[in-house]
C-alpha positions in Angstrom: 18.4 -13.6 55.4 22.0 -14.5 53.8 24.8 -12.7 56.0 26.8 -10.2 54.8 30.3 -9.7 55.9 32.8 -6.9 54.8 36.6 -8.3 54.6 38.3 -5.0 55.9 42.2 -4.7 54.3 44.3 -2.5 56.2 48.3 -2.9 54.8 51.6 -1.2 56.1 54.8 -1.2 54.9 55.3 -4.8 56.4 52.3 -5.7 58.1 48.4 -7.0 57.0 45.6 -6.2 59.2 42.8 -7.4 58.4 38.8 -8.0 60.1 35.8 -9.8 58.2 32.9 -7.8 59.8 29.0 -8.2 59.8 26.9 -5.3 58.6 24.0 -5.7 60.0 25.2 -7.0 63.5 28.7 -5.1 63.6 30.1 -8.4 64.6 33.4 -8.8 64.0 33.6 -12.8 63.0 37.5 -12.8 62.5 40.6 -10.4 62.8 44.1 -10.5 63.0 47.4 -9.4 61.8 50.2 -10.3 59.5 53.2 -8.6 60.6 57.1 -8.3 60.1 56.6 -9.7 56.1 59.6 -10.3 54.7 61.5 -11.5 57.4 62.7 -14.6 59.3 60.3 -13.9 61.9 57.4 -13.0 60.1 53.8 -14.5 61.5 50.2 -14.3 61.1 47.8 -14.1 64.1 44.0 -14.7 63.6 41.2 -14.7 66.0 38.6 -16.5 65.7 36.0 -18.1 67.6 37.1 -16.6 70.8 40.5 -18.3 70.1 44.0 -16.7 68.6 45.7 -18.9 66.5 49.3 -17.6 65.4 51.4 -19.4 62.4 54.9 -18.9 61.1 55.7 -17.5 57.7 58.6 -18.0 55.4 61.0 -15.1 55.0 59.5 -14.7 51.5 56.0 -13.8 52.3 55.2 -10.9 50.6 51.7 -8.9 51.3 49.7 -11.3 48.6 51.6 -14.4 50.3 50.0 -13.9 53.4 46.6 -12.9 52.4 46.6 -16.5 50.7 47.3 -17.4 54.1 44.6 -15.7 55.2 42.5 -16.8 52.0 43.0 -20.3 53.0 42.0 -20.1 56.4 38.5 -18.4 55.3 37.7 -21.4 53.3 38.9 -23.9 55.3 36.4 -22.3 58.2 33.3 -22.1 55.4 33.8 -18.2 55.7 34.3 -17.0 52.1 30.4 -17.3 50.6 29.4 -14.9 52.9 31.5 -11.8 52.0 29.8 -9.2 49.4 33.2 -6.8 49.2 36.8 -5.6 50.5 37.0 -2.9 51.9 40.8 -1.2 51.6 41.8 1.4 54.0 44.6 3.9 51.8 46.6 6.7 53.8 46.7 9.2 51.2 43.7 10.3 48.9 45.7 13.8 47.6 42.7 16.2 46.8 41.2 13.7 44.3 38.9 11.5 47.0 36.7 13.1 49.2 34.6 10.3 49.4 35.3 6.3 49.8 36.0 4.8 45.8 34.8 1.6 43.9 38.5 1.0 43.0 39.1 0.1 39.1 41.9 0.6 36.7 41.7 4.1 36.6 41.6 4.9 40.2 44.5 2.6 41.0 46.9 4.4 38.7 45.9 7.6 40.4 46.1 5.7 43.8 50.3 5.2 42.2 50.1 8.5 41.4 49.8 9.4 45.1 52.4 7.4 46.1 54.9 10.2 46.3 52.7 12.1 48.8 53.0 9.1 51.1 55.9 6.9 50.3 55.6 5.0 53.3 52.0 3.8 53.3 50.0 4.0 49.9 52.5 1.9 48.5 51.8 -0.5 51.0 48.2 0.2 50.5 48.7 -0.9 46.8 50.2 -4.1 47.7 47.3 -5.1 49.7 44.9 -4.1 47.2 46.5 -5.6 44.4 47.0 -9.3 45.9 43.0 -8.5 47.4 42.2 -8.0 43.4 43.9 -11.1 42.2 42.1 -13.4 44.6 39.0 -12.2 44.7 38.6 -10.9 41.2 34.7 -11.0 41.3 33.7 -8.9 44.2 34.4 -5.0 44.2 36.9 -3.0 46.0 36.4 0.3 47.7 39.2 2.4 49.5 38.4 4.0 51.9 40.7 7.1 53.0 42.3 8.3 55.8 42.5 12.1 54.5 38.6 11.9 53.2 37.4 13.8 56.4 39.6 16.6 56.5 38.9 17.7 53.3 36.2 19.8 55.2 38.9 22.1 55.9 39.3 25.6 55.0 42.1 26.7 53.1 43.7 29.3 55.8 43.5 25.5 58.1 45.0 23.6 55.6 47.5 26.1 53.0 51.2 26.5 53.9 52.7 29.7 54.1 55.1 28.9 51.1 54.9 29.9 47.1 51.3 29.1 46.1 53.0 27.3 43.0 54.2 24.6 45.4 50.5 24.1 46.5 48.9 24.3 42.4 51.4 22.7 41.4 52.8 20.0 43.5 49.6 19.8 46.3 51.9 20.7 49.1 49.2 21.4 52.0 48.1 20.1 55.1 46.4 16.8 54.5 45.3 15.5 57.8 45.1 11.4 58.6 43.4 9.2 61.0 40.4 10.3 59.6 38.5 7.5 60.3 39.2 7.8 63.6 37.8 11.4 64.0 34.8 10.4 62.1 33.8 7.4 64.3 34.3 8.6 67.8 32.9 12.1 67.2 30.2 10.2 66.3 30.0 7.8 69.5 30.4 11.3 71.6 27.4 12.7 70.3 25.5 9.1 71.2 27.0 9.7 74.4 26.3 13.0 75.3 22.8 12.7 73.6 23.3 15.6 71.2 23.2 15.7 67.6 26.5 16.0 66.0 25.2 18.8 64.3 24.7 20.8 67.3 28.7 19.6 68.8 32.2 21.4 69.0 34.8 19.0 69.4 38.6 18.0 69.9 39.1 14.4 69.1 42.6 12.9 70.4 43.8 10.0 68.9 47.4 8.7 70.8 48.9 5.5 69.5 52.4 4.9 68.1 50.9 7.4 65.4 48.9 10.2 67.2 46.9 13.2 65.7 44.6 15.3 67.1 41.4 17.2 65.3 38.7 20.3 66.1 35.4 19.0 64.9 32.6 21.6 64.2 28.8 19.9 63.1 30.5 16.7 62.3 33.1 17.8 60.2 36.5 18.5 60.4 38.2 21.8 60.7 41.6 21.5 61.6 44.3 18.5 62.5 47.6 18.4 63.4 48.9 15.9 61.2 50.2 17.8 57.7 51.4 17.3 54.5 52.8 14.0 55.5 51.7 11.7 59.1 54.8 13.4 60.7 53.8 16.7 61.8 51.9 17.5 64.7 52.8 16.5 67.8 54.9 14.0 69.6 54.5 10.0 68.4 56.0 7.3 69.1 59.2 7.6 66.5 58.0 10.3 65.0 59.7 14.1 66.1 56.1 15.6 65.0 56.8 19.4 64.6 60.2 20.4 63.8 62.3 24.0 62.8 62.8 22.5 59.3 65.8 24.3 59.5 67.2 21.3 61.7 66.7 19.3 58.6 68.9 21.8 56.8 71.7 21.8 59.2 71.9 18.0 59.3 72.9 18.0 56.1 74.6 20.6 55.5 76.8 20.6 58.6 76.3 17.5 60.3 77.2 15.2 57.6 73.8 13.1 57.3 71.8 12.4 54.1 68.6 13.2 53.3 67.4 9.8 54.0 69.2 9.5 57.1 67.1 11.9 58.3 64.2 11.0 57.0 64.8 7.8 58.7 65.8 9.3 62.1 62.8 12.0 62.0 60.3 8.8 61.0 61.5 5.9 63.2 64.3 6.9 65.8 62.6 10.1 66.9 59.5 10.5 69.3 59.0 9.0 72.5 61.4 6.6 71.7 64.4 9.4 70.8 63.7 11.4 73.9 63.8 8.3 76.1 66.4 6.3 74.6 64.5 3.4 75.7 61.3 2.7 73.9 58.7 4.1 71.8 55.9 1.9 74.0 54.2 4.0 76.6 53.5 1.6 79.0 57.4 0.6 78.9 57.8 4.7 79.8 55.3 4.2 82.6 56.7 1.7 84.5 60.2 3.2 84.2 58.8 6.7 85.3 56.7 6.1 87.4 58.1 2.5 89.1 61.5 3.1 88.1 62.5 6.6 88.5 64.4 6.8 85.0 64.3 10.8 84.5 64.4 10.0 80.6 61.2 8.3 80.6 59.9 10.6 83.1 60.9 13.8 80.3 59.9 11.6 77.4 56.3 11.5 79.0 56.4 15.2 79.9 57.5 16.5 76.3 54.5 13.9 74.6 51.6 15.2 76.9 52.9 18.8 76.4 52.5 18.7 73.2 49.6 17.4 72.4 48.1 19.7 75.2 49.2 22.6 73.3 48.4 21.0 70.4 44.5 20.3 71.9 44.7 24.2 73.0 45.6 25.4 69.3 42.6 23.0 67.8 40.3 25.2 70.0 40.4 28.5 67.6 38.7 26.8 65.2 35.4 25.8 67.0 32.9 27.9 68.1 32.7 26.6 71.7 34.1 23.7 73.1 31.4 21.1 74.2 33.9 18.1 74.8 37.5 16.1 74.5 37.7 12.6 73.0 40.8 10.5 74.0 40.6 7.2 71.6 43.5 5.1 70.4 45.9 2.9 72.1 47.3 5.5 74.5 44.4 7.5 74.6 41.8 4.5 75.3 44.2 3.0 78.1 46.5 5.5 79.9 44.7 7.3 82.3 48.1 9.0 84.0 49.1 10.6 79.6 45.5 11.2 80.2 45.8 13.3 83.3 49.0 15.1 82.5 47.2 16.4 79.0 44.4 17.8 81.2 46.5 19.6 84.1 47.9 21.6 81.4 44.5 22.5 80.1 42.8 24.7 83.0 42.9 28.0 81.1 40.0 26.0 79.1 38.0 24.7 82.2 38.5 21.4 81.9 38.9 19.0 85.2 38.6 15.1 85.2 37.4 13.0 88.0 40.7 11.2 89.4 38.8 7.8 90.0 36.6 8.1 86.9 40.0 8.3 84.6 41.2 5.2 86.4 38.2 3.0 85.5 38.3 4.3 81.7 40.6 1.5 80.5 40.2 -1.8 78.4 38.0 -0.9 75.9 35.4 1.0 78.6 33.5 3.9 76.8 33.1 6.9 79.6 32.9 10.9 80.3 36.0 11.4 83.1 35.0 14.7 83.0 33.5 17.1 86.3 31.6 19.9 86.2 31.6 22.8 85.1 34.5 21.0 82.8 33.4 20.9 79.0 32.8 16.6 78.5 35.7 14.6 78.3 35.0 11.2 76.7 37.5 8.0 76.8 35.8 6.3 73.6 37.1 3.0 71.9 37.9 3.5 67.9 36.7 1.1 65.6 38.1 2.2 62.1 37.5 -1.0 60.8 34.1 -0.7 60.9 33.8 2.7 59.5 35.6 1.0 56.4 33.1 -2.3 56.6 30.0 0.4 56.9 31.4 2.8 54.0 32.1 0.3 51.9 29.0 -1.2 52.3 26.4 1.5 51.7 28.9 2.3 48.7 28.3 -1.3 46.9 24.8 -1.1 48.1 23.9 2.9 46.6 
């Protein structure tokens, strides 16, 4: 039988991810990232083989630049005859996607339509599917997005409390991203715990740089943190995450900053990096903490895992019970001390981890931490990449 292999897109604002990924094995034959495009530093890793190969880029190189780059490695390794479609993953899908899309020329000016709801990713996106388009003009296109599994919401999860006219006619609501996430560990939870997913009530936790968390009911989603836009919610690594939006106000009316310095602080210089003054990298805060002593890591650590402990807590009124806690996600997959500080705060809802057990659920390791009576909590590995690979191939196959 042929192979079939899924080239999996994933573009930010200066930066190409990107994994060509077997269907019917879930072998991932090559990955890598293009990052810092656009300036004198810019590079492109690849692993393949077992090996990583990293090569310079001209300051020029654009988002179609370097998937040439990455076109021309494909060849050159015999690895193009084999793929059957891209798969794109796009932020923002607005109300109009519930569902991954066979992208065409009407769907990509409503994907530019979007951009306003997500000026720092779906242009991006559109970047990456554009160059994808040009150089490989026979095979389809699906995007595949991030909001597609909230849209299981109800409306008193995901309205604001504003004029309805700003929701009917300018779609202000709570959106909800790193849906791909949620979708693909809930799913490895109820492998785990040998339930259906039917039969589950979950919190999913997903800490990186970008961190969201979401209450899962029967498989679908019924509440996240993230909002209108990936900054709400709770603590990140430059983003603020919930905020009096009056702050915003007095900035610039008293304080003499713009709207897009602000938008710039509350997006980049905010988070775990703000608090600490140091670095938006947990394990940098870590080792200062806990090795160092530096009281501004130590209250940059505090303010992230009280947050998203409350945040966890809050995500809990929308389920019916509460059968177990995911942690997935840079953070969530390899800090088992974030890990333990989120669960002191959370014995009002039973829920105790096995000290040793936590230590052990690092590097990739798929485990339940948790002790009894304590509802299941689950350390399990993302893989969004391969949710895109899979969607996009039972779309070009139905």
């Amino acid at each position: 039988m042929t192979k079939q292999t899924i080239l999996v897109i994933n573009c930010g604002s200066s930066s190409l991810k990107f994994a060509l990924i077997d269907v019917a094995t879930k072998e991932e034959s090559l990955s890598g990232l293009a990052q810092r495009l656009g300036a004198s530093d810019a590079s492109i890793t690849i692993k393949f083989n077992g090996e990583k190969q990293t090569f310079s880029l001209a300051a020029s190189y654009n988002h179609q630049a370097a998937l040439a780059a990455l076109i021309e490695f494909l060849q050159t390794n015999s690895l193009t005859q084999s793929i059957v479609a891209i798969g794109h993953r796009v932020v923002h899908g607005g109300e109009m996607y519930h569902q991954p899309t066979l992208i065409n020329d009407e769907v990509m000016a409503q994907l530019k339509s979007l951009s306003n709801l997500a000026p720092l990713h779906n242009p991006a996106n559109i970047q990456g599917i554009e160059a994808a388009l040009a150089a490989f003009a026979d095979l389809p296109q699906v995007a595949v997005f991030d909001t597609a599994f909230h849209q299981t919401m109800p409306n008193k999860a995901f309205l604001y409390a504003v004029p309805q006219q700003l929701y009917k006619e300018h779609s202000i609501r709570k959106y909800g991203f790193h849906g791909t996430s949620h979708y693909f560990v809930s799913r490895e939870a109820a492998t785990m715990l040998d339930k259906d997913i039917e039969a589950l009530s979950l919190v999913t936790v997903h800490l990186g740089n970008g961190c969201s968390l979401a209450a899962i009911e029967a498989g679908q989603s019924v509440d996240t943190s993230m909002g209108f836009t990936p900054l709400a919610g709770v603590t990140m690594g430059t983003r603020c995450g919930d905020i009096d939006p009056g702050v915003i106000f007095h900035l610039t009316t008293h304080c003499g900053y713009t709207v897009e310095q602000v938008d710039t602080m509350l997006n980049k210089e905010s988070g775990l990096l703000g608090l600490s003054g140091i670095s938006n990298d947990c394990r940098t805060l870590e080792d200062q903490a806990l090795e160092q002593n530096n009281p501004q890591a130590k209250l940059a650590l505090d303010v992230f895992s009280f947050t998203i402990a409350k945040s966890l807590a809050a995500m809990t009124v929308s389920l019916s019970k509460l059968d177990g806690i995911i942690f997935t996600g840079g953070i969530g997959e390899n800090s088992d001390y974030v890990r333990e500080q989120i669960v002191k705060q959370l014995a009002v809802l039973g829920v105790a981890i096995d000290p040793e057990l936590n230590a052990q659920a690092i590097r990739g390791k798929s485990l339940n931490i948790a002790t009894a009576p304590s509802p299941a909590v689950l350390v399990v590995p993302t893989n969004e990449e391969w949710v895109i690979a899979n969607q996009t191939h039972q779309l070009i196959q139905g």
